[in-house]
C-alpha positions as CSV (number, residue, x, y, z in Angstrom):
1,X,-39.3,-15.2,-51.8
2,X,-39.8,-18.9,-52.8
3,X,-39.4,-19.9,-56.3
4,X,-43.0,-21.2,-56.2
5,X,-46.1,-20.0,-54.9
6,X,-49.5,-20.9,-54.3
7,X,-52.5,-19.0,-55.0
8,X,-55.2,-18.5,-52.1
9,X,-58.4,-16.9,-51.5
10,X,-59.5,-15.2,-49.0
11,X,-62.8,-13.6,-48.0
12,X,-63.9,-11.0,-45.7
13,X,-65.3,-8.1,-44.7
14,X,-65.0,-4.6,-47.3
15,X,-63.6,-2.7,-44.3
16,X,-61.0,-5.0,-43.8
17,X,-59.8,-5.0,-47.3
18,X,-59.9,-1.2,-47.4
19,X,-57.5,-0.7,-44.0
20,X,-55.5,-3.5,-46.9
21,X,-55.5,-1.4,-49.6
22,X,-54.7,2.0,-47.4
23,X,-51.7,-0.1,-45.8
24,X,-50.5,-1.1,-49.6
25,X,-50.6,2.0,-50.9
26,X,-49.3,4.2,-47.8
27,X,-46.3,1.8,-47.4
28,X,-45.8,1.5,-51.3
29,X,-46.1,-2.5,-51.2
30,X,-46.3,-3.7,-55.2
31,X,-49.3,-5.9,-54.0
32,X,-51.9,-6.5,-51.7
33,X,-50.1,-10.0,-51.7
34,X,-46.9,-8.9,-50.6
35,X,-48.9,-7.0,-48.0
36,X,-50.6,-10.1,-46.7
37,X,-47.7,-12.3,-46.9
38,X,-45.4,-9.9,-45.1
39,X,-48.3,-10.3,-42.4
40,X,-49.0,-13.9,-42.4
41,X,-45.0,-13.9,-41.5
42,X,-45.4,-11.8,-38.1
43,X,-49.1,-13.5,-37.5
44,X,-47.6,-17.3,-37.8
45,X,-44.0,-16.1,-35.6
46,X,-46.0,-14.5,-33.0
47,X,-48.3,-17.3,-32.6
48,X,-45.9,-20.2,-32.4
49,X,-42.8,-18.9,-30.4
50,X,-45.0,-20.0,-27.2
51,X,-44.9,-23.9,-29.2
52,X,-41.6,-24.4,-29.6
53,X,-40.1,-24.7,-26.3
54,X,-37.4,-26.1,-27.3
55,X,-35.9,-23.9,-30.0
56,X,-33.5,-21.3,-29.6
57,X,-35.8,-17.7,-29.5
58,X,-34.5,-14.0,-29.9
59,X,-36.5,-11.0,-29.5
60,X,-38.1,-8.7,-27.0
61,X,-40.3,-8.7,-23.9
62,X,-42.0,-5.6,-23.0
63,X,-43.9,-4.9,-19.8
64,X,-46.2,-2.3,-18.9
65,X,-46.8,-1.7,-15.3
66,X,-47.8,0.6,-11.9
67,X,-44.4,1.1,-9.8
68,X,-46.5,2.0,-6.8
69,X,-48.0,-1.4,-6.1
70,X,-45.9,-2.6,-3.1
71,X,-43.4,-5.0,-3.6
72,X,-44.0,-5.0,-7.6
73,X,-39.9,-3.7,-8.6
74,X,-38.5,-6.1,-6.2
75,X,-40.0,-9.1,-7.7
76,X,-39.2,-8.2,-11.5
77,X,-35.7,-7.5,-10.7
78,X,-35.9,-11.0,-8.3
79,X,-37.5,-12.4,-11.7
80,X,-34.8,-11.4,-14.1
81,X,-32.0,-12.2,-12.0
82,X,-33.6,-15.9,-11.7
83,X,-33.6,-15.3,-15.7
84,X,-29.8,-14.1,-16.5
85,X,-29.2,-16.7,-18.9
86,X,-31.5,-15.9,-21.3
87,X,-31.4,-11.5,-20.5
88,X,-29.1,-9.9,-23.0
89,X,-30.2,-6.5,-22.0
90,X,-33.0,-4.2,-20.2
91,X,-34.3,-0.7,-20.8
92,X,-36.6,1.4,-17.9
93,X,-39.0,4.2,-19.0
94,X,-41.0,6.6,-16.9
95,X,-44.3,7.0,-18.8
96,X,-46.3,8.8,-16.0
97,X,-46.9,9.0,-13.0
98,X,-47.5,5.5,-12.0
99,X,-47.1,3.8,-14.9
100,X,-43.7,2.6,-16.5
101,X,-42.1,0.5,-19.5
102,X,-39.5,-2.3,-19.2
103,X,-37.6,-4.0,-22.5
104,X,-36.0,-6.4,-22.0
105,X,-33.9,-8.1,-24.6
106,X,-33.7,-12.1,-24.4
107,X,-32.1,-15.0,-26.4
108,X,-31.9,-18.7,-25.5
109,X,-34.6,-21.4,-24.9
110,X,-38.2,-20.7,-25.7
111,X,-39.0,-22.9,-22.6
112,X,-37.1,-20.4,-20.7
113,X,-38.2,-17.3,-22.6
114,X,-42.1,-18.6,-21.9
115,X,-41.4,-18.7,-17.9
116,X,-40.0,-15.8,-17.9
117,X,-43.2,-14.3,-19.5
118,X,-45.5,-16.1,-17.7
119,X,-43.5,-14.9,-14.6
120,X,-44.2,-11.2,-14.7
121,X,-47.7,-11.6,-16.4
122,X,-49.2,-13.5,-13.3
123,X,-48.0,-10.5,-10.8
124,X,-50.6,-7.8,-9.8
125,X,-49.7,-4.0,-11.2
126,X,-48.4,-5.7,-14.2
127,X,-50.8,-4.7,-17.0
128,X,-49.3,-5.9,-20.5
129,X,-46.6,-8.2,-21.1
130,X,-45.7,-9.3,-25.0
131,X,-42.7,-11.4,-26.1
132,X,-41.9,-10.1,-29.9
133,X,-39.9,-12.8,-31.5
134,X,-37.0,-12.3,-34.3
């Protein structure tokens, strides 16, 4: 942590604060402010990846979709192999049926990393996709 720190207030609602407090105490944080900071951390990274095009970015996409829309595993797989400089590694799970779960491990420009992303989100049968940043 910094050598100096600023005090902040915040306000809102009791249930919030309570889902706090559990958190604090099932996780064994010292303080509700470590709590909060350690929060504000993955809030402000998760938020700003998508910014800064033109840093360097590592971290995760993950994609939920339906294999049985027509078409759907060719253009990932034509997507990611558009994307090889930036794809470290990929992971395939089976989660039902129809439905199945893609990692896939990146590093290199955000620019890149944010078409990529934008990519797979606009196809139909693709239902989540979230870049996690490290």
């Amino acid at each position: 942590m910094a050598d100096s720190v600023e005090r902040v207030s915040l306000t809102t609602d009791p249930e919030l604060i309570d889902e706090l407090d559990a958190v604090v105490e099932e996780w064994g944080y010292a303080s509700r402010s470590k709590a909060f900071r350690d929060a504000l951390r993955l809030f402000l990274t998760d938020r700003h990846w998508d910014d800064d095009t033109d840093r360097h970015h590592s971290g995760s996409i993950t994609i939920v979709y339906d294999h049985d829309v027509p078409g759907l595993n060719d253009e990932l797989l034509d997507i990611q192999h558009d994307n090889e400089e930036v794809i470290v590694s990929t992971q395939h799970v089976h989660f039902a049926a129809h439905r199945c779960l893609e990692t896939i491990v990146v590093d290199g420009p955000g620019g890149s990393i944010r078409e990529l992303v934008h990519r797979m989100e606009s196809l139909g049968g693709v239902k989540q996709v979230r870049f996690i940043a490290v």
